[in-house]
N, C-alpha and C positions, 0 to 999 in steps of 0.2 A: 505570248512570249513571257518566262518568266524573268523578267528582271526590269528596272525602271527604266531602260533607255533603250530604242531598238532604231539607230541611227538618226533621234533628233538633236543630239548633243555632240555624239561620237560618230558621225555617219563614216561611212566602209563598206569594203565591200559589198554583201549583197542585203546588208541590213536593211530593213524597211519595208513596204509593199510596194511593190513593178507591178503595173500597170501599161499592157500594151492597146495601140486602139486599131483600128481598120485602118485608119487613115491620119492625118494630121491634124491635129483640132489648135483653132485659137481660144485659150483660155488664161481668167486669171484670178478665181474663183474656185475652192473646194471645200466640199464639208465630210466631214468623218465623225459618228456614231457610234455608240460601246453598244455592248450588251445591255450596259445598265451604269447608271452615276457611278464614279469613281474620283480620286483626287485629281486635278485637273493637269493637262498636259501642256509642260511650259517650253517644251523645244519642240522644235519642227524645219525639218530641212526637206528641200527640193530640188531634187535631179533630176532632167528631161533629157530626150533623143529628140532633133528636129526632125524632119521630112528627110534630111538625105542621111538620119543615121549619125550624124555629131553631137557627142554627149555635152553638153550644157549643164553650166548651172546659175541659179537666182534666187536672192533672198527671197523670204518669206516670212509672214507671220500668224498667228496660231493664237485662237482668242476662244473661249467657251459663250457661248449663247442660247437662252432657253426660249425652247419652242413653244409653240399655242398650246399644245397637251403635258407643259409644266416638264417635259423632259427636255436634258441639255444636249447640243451637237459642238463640234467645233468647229467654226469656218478658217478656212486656208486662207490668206490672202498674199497675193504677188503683186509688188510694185509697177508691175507692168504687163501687156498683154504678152502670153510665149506660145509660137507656137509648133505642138509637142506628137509626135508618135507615139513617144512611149517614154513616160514617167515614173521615177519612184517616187514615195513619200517616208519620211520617217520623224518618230516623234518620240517624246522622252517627257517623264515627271521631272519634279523637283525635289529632292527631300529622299530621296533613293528608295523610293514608294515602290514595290515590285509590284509586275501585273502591264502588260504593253494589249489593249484589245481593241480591235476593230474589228466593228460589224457591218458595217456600212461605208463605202464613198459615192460621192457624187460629184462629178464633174462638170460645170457649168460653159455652155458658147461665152464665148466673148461678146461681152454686151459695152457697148459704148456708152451709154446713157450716165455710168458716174462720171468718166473723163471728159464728158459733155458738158455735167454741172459743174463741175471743177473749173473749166474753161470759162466759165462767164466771169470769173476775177483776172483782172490785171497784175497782181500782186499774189505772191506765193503767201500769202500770208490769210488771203479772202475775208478783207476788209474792204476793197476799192473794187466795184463793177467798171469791166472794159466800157468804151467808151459809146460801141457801137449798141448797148443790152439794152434792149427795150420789155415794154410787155408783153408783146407778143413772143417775144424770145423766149422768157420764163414759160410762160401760157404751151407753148410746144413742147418743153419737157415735162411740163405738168402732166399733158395728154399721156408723155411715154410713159411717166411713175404711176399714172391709174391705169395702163395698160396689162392686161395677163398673158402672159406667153401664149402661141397659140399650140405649142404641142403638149404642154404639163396644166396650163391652165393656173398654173401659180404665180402670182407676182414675183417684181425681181426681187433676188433676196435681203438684198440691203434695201428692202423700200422705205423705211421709217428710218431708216437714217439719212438716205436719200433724199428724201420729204423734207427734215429738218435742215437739210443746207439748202434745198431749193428755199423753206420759208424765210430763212437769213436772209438772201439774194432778194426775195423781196422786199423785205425792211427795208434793206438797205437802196431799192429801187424807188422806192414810195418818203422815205425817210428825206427831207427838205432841209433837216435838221441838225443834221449830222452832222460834228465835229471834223476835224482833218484826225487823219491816222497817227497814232505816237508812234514812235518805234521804242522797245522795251532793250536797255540795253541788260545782256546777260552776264556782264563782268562783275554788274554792281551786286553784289551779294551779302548778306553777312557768315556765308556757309565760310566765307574764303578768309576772315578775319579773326580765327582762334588765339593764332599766334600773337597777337599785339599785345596783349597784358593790359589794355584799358579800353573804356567804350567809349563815352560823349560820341557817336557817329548816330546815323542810321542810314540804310538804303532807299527810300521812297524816293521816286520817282514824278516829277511833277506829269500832270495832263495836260495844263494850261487849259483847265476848265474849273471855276465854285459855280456850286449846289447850296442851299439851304437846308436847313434843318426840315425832315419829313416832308422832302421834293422825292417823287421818283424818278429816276432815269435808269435810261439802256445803257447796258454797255457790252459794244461788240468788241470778242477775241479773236482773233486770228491765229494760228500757227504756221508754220512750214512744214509739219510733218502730222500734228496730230487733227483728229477730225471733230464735227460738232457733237457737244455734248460730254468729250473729254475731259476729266480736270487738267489741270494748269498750275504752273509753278506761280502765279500770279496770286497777289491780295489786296483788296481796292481797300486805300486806307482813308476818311474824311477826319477834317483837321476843321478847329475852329480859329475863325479871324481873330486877331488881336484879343489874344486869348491871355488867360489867367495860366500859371505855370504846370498847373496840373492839369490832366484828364483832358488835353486838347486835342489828344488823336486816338480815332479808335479804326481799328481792324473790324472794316466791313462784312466782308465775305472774301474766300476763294472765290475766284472766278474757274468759268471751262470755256471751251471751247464755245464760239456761238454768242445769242443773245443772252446778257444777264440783266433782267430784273433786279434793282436796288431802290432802296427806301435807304435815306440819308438819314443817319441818327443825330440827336440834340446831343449834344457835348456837356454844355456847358450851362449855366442858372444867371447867365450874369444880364442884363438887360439894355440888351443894346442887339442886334441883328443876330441870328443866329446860323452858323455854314462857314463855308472856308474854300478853300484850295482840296483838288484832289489827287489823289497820289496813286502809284501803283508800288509794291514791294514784293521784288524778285526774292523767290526764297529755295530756289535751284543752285545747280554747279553746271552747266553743263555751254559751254560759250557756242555750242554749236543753234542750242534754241534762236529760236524769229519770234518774236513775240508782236505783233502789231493790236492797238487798243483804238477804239475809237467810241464815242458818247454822244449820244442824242439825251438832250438835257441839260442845266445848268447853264451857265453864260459862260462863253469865250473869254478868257485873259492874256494878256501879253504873259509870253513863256520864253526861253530864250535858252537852250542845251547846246551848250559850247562841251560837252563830253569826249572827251578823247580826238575835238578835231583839232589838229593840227597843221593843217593847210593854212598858211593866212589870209588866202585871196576868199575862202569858204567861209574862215572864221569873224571878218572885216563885214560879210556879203549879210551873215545870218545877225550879227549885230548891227548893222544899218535898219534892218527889216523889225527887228527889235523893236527900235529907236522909233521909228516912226510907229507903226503900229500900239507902243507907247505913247507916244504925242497926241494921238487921235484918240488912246483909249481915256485918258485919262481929263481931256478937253469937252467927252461926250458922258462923262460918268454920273452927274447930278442929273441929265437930262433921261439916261437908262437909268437909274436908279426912279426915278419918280415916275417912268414906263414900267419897268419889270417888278417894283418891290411897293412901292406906295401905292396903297388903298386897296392890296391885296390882300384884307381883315383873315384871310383863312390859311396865310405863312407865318413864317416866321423872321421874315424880312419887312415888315409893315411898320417902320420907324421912320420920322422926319428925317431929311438926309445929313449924313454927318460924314463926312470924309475920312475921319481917321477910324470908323466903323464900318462903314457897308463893305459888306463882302465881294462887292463889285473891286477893292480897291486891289485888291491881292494881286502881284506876282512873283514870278520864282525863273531863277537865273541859277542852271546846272555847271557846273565848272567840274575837274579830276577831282578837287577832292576838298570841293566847297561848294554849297550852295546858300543863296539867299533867297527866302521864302517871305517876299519883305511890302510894303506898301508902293505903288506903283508911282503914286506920285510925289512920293520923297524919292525916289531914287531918280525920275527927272528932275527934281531939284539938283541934284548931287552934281547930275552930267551937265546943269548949267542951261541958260536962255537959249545958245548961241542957234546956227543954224543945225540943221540933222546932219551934215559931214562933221560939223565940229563936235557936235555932242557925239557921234558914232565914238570919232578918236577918244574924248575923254572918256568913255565908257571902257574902250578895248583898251586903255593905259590901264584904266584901274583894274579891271580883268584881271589882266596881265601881272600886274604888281600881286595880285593875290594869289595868283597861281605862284609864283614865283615864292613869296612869304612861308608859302603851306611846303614847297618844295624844301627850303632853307629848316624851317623848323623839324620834317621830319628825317631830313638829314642829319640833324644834331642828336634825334632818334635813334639813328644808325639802320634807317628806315632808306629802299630804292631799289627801282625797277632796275637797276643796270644792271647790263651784263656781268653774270658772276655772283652776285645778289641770293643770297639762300632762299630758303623758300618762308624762315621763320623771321627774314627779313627785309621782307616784300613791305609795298606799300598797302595802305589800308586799299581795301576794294570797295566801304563805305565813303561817305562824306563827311563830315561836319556841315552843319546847318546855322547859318542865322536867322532867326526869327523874328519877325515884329507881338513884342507879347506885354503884356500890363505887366508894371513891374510892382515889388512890395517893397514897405518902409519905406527906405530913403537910399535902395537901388536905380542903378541908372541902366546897367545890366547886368546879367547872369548867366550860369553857365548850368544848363538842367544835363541830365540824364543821357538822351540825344539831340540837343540842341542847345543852342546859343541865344540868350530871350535879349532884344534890344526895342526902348522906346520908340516914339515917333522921331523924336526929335536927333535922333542918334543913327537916324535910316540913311541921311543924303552923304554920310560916311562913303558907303559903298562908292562912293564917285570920283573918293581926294585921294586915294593912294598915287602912285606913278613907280614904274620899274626901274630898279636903283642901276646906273652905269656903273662901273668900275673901269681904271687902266688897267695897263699890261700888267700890272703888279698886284691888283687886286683891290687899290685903293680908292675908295667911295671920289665919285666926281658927280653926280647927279642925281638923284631921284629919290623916290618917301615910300618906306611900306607902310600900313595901318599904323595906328593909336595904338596909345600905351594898354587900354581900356580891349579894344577886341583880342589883340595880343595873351590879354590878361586871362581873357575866358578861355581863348582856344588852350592856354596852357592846363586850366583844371582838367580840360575834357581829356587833352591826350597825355596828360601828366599818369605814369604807373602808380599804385597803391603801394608799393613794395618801397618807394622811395619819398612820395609826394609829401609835403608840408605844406598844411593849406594855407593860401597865401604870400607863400614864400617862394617856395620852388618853381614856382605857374609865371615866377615872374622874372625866370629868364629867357624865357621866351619874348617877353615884353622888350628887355635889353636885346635881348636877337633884331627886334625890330626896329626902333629906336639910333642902334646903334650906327656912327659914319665915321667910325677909328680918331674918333677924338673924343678927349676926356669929359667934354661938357656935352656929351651928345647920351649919355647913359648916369644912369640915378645912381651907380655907386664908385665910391673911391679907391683908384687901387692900392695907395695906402689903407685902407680900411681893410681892407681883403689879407693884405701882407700882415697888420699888424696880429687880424684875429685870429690868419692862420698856423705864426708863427709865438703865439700866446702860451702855448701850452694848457690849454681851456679844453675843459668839455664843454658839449651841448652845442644851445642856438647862441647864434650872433644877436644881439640885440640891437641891430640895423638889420631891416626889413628887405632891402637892396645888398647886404651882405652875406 
C-alpha cells in the first residue's frame, strides 16, 4: 500500500489485512515480516470476530525484533488471551514514511506459560513472590521455557525474555537479603516544577537503605506495566554522610526493569567513613506509573514517608513504627558498626567508631514538601527520653508544625493546590531538604543548591516546633513553628532571583515564622517600616529586619 498508514493509526473500514481461520483460535501473540528492513512501524490496531461472529476489539502493541539471521520481524502483542475467527491487523509509520508491506504473518496458540511466570508475584509491580513459590515451582516453568513446541520444534517466542523474569523470581527466591519494597511515588518530579521561578528543591526519594563507597548491590525494579529489561523513568542517586557541601550526590545509573547491578561510587576525599543514604529520582510525568524498588545490599536504616498520607490513624501508625525502629536502631549502632565496618581493611568503612560519622547513623523523614535527610540519633534526641507513645506524639507535633510552616510560606508565594489554583501556581512537586553536612567558617547552616546543610548540633531541632492554634479570629493562642535560622535558609532556596536580596528578603519568611501578632514577637519595628517607607528615599533600608 502506498502511503504510511494502512489502519494502524486511522483504522476503517476495510483498511488493514483480514485474516479468516477454520475455526476459532485462542491467541495473543503475532508477528509480521516485510520484504525487506524499512523504517519501523509505530501503530498497530486489532480487530477480531469471536466464534459466534461479534466484532470485537483490543489494544495492542507493536515492537521491532531481530532475529537469529540478523533480519528484523515485528511481534504483535495483546494484553490478553482473544479468542478470534477472524481478525484484521493494521499498522502505520511514523514520520509520514510511505510504503505499508507485509510478507509474512504468523499467528501463535495461546500459550500460558508467560501469565504463569507473571503469576508467581503477589504485587503488580514483581518485587514480592506469592507466598505459597517454592523451588519446585520456578523448576516446573523452567522445564516449560526449555521446552520446544511439538509441532514447529521452536521455542516459545519470548523465551529470553521469559528466561529473564523467571531468573529475577529466583533472586528474589534465594535472596535472604533483601530489603522490604519502596513504593516510588510518581507525583514527585522536577518535570512538573518549570513554573516556580526558583530551585533550592530536589526530587530524591529515600530507600531507607546506606552503602559504602565501592560496595556492590542489586537493585530490583518492578513496574505495572513495563517488562524486564526495559528502561525506567528511575535514577539511583548515592549521597555521602555528613558530607562537605559540594559533590555529595551523584547520579548512579538509570535503572530498567529487573536486576541492576551497582558499584557505589566514592564522593568525597575527606577522611572519615565513606557512603551515605540511598535515593531514587523520578525523572517521568506520568502519575499513572507503579514503580516498586527493592535492594539486597547495604544496611537497613530507619526511613519514615509520611508523603501525601493524610489519614491520621495511618499517619500516627507509620510514625510509631518509626520511633521505635529508631530506638532499636540507634541503641544497636556501635555494636553493628564494629560487626559490619570495623576491621573490614578492604571498604571504605574500616574507621574506629564515631557516631557523628559512620554511615550507619543516617535517616530520612519524607514529608509534602520537606524532607529531613538527617542523623538518627539527634533526631531522637529532639523527640525526647520519654516513652515511644510520648516521643510518637512529640514527633507527629513537630511533623505537623512543619508541614504546616512550608504550607504558610508558600502561600505568601501565592503558591496551592486548591481548588481553582492555576497550573503556574501549583505547589512545588519537589521538596526541600535538610541535610546533616560539615559546615565552613563560622556557619552553623546554609542553604546549597538543593538543599539545606545543618550541623550536628542543630539536628534535635527537627523535634521542638509544635502547630500553632489560633481563635475564631485568627489570633495566635498556642504553638511554635521552626527558628529564625531554618526559616532563614528555606527563604534563599524558595526566594525568586527576579526579586531576592541576599539576606534580606529570605528573612521574611523568618518573621512569617517567628511571628504571634505581637510586636516583640518579630525583629522589626513598625515605626521603622513607616518611617522608611514614607522617607522619600531610594534604595535599601539600612535595617536588615526593614
Amino acid at each position: 500500500v502506498d502511503d504510511w498508514d494502512e489502519g494502524g493509526a486511522y483504522p476503517g473500514g476495510n483498511k488493514g489485512v483480514t485474516v479468516e481461520f477454520d475455526q476459532a483460535y485462542e491467541m495473543n501473540y503475532i508477528t509480521l515480516a516485510e520484504d525487506m528492513d524499512r523504517t519501523n512501524y509505530s501503530y498497530v490496531n486489532v480487530k477480531y470476530w469471536d466464534a459466534d461472529g461479534k466484532e470485537m476489539e483490543t489494544n495492542a502493541s507493536i515492537s521491532k525484533v531481530k532475529a537469529e539471521n540478523d533480519r528484523y520481524y515485528y511481534a504483535i502483542k495483546l494484553p490478553k488471551k482473544i479468542q478470534a475467527k477472524k481478525i484484521r491487523i493494521g499498522v502505520g509509520r511514523y514520520g509520514s514514511v510511505r510504503g505499508i508491506y507485509i510478507s509474512e504473518l504468523r499467528f501463535y496458540h495461546y500459550d500460558s506459560l508467560e501469565d504463569d511466570i507473571m503469576s508467581l508475584y503477589s504485587d503488580d509491580m514483581h518485587t514480592t513472590l506469592r507466598e505459597d513459590v517454592t523451588a519446585a515451582t520456578i523448576e516446573t516453568l523452567q522445564k516449560r521455557v526449555d521446552e520446544k513446541d511439538e509441532a514447529t520444534g521452536e521455542y516459545h517466542p519470548e523465551r529470553e525474555l521469559l528466561q529473564r523474569e523467571l531468573d529475577t523470581a529466583k533472586e528474589i527466591l534465594n535472596n535472604t537479603s533483601l530489603n522490604e519494597v519502596i513504593a516510588i511515588h510518581p507525583e514527585i518530579t522536577a518535570v512538573k516544577d518549570g513554573h516556580l521561578g526558583f530551585g533550592g528543591l530536589n526530587a530524591w526519594q529515600p530507600l531507607g537503605v546506606t552503602a559504602y563507597a565501592d560496595e556492590e548491590i542489586v537493585v530490583y525494579v518492578g513496574h505495572n506495566e513495563l517488562r524486564t529489561g526495559a528502561n525506567t523513568s528511575l535514577k539511583l542517586m548515592a549521597t555521602q554522610y555528613h558530607a562537605e557541601g559540594s559533590s555529595f550526590v551523584q547520579e548512579v545509573q538509570t535503572l530498567k526493569v529487573g536486576r541492576n547491578v551497582v558499584r557505589i561510587p566514592k564522593l568525597q576525599s575527606i577522611d572519615v567513613e565513606k557512603g551515605g543514604s540511598l535515593y531514587v529520582m523520578y525523572t517521568g510525568n506520568n502519575v499513572n506509573d507503579k514503580y516498586g524498588v527493592r535492594i539486597s545490599g547495604g544496611t537497613k536504616v530507619p526511613m519514615l514517608d509520611l508523603y501525601q498520607v493524610t489519614d491520621e490513624t495511618e499517619r500516627e501508625t507509620r510514625i510509631k513504627k518509626y520511633v521505635q525502629e529508631l530506638n532499636v536502631h540507634v541503641k544497636d549502632m556501635e555494636k553493628q558498626h564494629n560487626k559490619l565496618h570495623k576491621g573490614n581493611e578492604d571498604n571504605a568503612v574500616d574507621y574506629d567508631y564515631d557516631k557523628q560519622n559512620c554511615i550507619l547513623g543516617t535517616t530520612d523523614i519524607m514529608l509534602d514538601q520537606m524532607m529531613y535527610s538527617v542523623a538518627a540519633e539527634q533526631v531522637l534526641n529532639g523527640i525526647g527520653s520519654g516513652t515511644v507513645e510520648e516521643q510518637t506524639k512529640n514527633l507527629s507535633q513537630a511533623l505537623k508544625a512543619m508541614d504546616e510552616m512550608m504550607t504558610l510560606f508558600y502561600q505568601h508565594k501565592g503558591l496551592s493546590n486548591a481548588e481553582g489554583a492555576t497550573a503556574k501556581d501549583r505547589l512545588p512537586s519537589q521538596h526541600l531538604n535538610i541535610r546533616y553536612h560539615r559546615m565552613f567558617g563560622t556557619a552553623f547552616m546554609y542553604a546549597g543548591g538543593n538543599h539545606i546543610g545543618i550541623e550536628w548540633g542543630s539536628i534535635p531541632i527537627v523535634g521542638s516546633a509544635r502547630p500553632v492554634v489560633r481563635d475564631e479570629n485568627g489570633k495566635h493562642i498556642s504553638g511554635q513553628y521552626f527558628g529564625w535560622g531554618i526559616a532563614h535558609e528555606i527563604g534563599h532556596d524558595i526566594n525568586q532571583a527576579v526579586y531576592a536580596i541576599a539576606e534580606i528578603t529570605n528573612n521574611y519568611f523568618s518573621v512569617l515564622a517567628q511571628a504571634k501578632d505581637t510586636n516583640d514577637s518579630v525583629r522589626f519595628k513598625y515605626e521603622d517600616v513607616y518611617e522608611k517607607v514614607t522617607s522619600n528615599t531610594l534604595g535599601k533600608s539600612n535595617d536588615v529586619f526593614t
